[in-house]
C-alpha positions as CSV (number, residue, x, y, z in Angstrom):
1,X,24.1,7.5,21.9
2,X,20.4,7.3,20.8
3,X,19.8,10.2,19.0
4,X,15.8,9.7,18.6
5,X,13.5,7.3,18.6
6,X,10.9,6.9,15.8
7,X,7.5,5.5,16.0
8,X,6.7,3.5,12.3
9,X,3.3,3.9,12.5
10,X,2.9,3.6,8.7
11,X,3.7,-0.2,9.6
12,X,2.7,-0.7,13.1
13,X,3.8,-2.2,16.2
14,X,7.4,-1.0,14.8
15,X,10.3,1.6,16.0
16,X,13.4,3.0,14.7
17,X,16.2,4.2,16.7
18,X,18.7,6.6,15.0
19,X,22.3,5.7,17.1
20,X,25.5,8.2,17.6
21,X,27.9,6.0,18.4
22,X,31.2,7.3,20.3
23,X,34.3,6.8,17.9
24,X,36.4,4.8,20.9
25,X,33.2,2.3,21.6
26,X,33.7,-1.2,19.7
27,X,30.5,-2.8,20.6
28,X,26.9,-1.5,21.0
29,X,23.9,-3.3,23.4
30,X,20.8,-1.5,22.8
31,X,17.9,-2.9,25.5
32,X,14.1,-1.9,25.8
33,X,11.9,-1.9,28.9
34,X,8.2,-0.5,30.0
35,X,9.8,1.6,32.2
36,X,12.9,3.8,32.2
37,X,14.6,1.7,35.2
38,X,17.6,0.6,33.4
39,X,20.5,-1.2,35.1
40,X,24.1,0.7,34.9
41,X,25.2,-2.7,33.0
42,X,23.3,-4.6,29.6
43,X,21.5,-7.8,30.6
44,X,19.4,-6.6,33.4
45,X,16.2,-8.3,34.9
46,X,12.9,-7.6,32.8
47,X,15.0,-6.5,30.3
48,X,15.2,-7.4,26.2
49,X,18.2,-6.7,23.8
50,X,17.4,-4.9,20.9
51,X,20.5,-4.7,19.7
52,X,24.0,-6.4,20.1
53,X,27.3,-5.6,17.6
54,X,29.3,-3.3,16.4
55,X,28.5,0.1,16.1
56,X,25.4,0.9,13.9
57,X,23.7,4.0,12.6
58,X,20.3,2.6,13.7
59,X,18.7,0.1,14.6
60,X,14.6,-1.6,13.9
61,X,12.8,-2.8,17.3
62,X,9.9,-5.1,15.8
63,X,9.5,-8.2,17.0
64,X,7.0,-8.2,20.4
65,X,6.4,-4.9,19.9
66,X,3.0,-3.3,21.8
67,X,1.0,-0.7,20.4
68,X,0.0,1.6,22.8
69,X,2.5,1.0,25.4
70,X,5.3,3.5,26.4
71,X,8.2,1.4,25.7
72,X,12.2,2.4,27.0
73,X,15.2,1.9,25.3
74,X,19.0,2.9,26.4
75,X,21.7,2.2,25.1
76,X,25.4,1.0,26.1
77,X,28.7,1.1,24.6
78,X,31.8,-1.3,25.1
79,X,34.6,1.0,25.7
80,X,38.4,-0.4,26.1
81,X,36.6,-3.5,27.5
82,X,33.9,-1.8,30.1
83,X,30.4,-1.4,29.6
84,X,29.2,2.2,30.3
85,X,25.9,2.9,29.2
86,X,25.1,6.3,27.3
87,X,22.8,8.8,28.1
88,X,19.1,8.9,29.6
89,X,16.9,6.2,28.5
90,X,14.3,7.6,25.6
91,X,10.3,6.7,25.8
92,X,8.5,5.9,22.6
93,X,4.9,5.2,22.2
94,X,4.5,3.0,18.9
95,X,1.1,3.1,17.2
96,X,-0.5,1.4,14.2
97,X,-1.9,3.6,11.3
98,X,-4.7,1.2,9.3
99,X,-4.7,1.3,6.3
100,X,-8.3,0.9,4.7
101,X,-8.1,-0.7,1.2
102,X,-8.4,1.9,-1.5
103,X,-10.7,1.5,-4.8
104,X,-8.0,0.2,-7.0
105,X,-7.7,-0.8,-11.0
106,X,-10.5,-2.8,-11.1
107,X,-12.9,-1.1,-9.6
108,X,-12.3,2.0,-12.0
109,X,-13.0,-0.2,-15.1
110,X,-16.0,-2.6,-13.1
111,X,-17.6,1.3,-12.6
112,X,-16.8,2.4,-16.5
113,X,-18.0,-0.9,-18.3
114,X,-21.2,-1.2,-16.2
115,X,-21.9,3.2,-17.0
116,X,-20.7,2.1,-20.8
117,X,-23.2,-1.1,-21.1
118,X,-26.4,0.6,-19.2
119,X,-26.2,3.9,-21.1
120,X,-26.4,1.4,-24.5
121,X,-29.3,-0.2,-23.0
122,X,-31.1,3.3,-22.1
123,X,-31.2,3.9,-25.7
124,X,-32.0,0.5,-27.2
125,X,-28.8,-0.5,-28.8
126,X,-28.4,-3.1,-26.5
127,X,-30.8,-5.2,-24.3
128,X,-31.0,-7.5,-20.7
129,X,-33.5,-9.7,-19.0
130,X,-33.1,-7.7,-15.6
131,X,-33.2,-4.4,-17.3
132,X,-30.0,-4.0,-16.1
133,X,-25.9,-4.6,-17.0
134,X,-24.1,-5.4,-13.4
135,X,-20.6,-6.6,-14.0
136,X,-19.5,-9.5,-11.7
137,X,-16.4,-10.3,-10.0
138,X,-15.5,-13.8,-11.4
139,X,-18.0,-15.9,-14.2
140,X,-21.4,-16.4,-14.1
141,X,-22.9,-19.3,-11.6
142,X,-24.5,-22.0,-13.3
143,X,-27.8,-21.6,-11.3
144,X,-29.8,-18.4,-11.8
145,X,-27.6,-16.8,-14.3
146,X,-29.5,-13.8,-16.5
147,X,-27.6,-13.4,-20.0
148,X,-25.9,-11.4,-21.1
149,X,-23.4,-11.4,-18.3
150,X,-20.5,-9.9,-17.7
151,X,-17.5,-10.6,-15.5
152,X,-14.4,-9.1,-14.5
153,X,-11.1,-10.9,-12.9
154,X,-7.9,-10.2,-12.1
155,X,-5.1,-12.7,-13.7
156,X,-2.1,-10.7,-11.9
157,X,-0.9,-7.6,-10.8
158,X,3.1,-7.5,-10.1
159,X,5.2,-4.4,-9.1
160,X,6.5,-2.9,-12.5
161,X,8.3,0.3,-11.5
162,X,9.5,1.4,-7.8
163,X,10.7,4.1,-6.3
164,X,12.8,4.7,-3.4
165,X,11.0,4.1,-0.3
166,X,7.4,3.5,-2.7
167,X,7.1,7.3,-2.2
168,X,4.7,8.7,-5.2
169,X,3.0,11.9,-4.4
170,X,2.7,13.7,-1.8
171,X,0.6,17.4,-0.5
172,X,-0.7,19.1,2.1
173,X,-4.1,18.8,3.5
174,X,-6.8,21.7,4.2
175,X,-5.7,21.2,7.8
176,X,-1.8,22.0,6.8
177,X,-0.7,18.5,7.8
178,X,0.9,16.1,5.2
179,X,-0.7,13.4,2.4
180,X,1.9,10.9,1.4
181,X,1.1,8.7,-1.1
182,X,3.0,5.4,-1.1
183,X,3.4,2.2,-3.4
184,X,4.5,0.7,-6.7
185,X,3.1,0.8,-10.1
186,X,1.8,-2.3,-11.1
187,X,1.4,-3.7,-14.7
188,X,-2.0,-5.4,-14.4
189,X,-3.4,-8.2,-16.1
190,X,-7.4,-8.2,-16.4
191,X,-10.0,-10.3,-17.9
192,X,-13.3,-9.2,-19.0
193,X,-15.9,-11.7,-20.2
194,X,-19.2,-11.6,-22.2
195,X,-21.2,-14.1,-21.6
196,X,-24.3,-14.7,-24.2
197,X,-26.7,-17.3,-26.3
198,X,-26.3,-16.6,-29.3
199,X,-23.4,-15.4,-31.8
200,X,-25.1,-11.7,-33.0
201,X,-25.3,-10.4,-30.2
202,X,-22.2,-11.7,-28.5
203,X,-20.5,-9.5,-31.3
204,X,-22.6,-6.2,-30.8
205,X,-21.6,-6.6,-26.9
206,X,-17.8,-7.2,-27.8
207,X,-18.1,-4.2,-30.3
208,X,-19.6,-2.0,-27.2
209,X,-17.0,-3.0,-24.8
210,X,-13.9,-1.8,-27.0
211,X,-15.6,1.6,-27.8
212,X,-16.5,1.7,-23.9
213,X,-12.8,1.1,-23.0
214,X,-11.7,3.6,-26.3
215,X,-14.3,6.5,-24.9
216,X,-12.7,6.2,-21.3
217,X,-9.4,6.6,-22.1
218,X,-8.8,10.1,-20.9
219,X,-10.6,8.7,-17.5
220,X,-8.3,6.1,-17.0
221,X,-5.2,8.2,-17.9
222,X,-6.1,10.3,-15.4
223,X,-6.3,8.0,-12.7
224,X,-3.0,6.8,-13.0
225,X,-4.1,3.8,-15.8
226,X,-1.4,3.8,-18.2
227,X,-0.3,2.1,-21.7
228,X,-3.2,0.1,-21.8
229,X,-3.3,-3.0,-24.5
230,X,-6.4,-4.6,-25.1
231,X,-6.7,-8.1,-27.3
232,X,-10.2,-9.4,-27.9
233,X,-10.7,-13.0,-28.5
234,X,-14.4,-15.7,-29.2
235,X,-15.1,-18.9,-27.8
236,X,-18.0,-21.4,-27.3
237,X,-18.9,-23.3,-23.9
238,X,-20.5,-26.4,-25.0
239,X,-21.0,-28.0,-21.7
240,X,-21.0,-25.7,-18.7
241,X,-24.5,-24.8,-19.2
242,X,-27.9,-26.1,-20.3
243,X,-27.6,-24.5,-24.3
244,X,-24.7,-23.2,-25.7
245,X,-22.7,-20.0,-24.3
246,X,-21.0,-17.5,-26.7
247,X,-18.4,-15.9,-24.9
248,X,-15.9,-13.0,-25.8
249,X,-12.6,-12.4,-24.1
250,X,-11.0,-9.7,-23.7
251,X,-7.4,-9.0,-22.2
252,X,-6.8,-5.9,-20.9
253,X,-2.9,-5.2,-19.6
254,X,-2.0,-2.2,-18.6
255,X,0.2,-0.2,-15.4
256,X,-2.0,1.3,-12.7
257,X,-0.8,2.6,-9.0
258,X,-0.9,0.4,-6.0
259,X,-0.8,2.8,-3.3
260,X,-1.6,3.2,0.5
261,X,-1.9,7.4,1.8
262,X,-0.9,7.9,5.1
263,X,-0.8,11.6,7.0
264,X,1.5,13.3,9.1
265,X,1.0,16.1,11.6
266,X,3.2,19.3,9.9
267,X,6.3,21.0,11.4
268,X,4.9,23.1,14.4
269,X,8.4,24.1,15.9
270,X,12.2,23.2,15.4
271,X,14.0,23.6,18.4
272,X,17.7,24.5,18.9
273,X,20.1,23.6,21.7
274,X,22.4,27.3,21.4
275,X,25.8,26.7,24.1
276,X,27.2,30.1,25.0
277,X,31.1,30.3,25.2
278,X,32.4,33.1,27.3
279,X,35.4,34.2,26.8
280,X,37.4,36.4,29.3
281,X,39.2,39.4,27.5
282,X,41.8,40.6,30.1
């Protein structure tokens, strides 16, 4: 009746069990335990249901779920009104695979801008009060700010295109085990700002960032960064800060991979259950 039981360790705390359900059974009770003690009828002590309908090719086990712990399931079938249940019970460990986030979108283009704007200011085309271009992750505070500044935010990043089950890439390792790569492409929405006193060089900085993003192109191609659109746009803050803040927008959309990578252990053995019929020849 349970044909195997997987651990979904890409999710955690999670198991799938794969069902064979006899063709003359009309109703299916699939129960889990921490031991394989199992009662000969469904609804025994210490005992949860899984499962209870009609036949099913498989059935999700996710709710109170204990990584770490052996857990049992069996299975029973309703057959012409009598519960019989089917088979030995089948142990399953589930685990959790974390999932430590990767450098994504904007961390490619926080790197690219910041190598862009510091190799202009090594040879004197453009200039800072710290010696030094560091691109920030939302706009300049109002207390201790050192112009020009630059900042980076995310507006939104939505699944564009999917695949079936998010699978993307996949190879094998140096240790022959398998890389999946899993996710969605997103279509990105990204603000960079330039933050200056006064007008000149508020244009010289918006002229460096769009030959910056033109000059990484092939870069950000090749990490997955695709059909990018950039608009570039000027406004004044008259009141935020002490003097007057030229500012240059620019709105960068474009699709980039949202992925996780998870490994599995490859294909050691197959094993094959062979039944010998003998036949008497008289």
């Amino acid at each position: 009746m349970i044909a195997y039981a997987q651990d979904l360790h890409r999710a955690g705390a999670a198991v799938y069990l794969a069902l064979r359900a006899p063709a003359d059974v009309s109703h299916l009770r699939v129960e889990r335990r921490y031991d394989d003690q199992f009662a000969d009828l469904p609804g025994g002590p210490d005992t949860t249901t899984v499962y209870a309908g009609p036949p099913a090719d498989g059935v999700l086990d996710w709710h109170e779920v204990l990584v770490g712990v052996p857990h049992w399931y069996a299975a029973y079938g309703l057959k012409r009104g009598v519960w019989v249940r089917y088979g030995s019970p089948v142990s399953v460990t589930p685990t959790a695979q974390p999932h430590a986030p990767r450098s994504d979108a904007l961390d490619v283009l926080r790197e690219r801008i910041e190598v862009g704007l510091n190799a202009l200011l090594d040879a004197g085309v453009l200039t800072h009060g710290s010696g030094r271009f560091r691109v920030l992750f939302g706009p300049p505070a109002l207390d201790g700010v050192e112009f020009p500044a630059v900042s980076l935010q995310l507006e939104q990043a939505a699944p564009d295109q999917q695949y079936i089950g998010g699978y993307l890439a996949a190879e094998v390792t140096e240790s022959g085990d398998w890389s999946t790569q899993a996710g969605w492409y997103a279509r990105y929405h990204v603000q960079v700002g330039l933050w200056s006193l006064n007008p000149d060089e508020r244009r010289l900085l918006r002229a460096s960032l769009r030959d910056i993003l033109i000059s990484n192109r092939e870069i950000f191609e090749l990490l997955g960064m695709q059909e990018m659109d950039v608009s570039l746009a000027d406004h004044e803050d008259f009141t935020s800060y002490s003097a007057t803040v030229y500012i240059s927008t620019a709105r960068l959309v474009f699709l980039a991979p949202c992925t996780i990578t998870m490994t599995e252990n490859a294909l050691s053995d197959v094993t094959v259950a062979v039944t010998a019929v003998h036949v008497a020849v008289s």
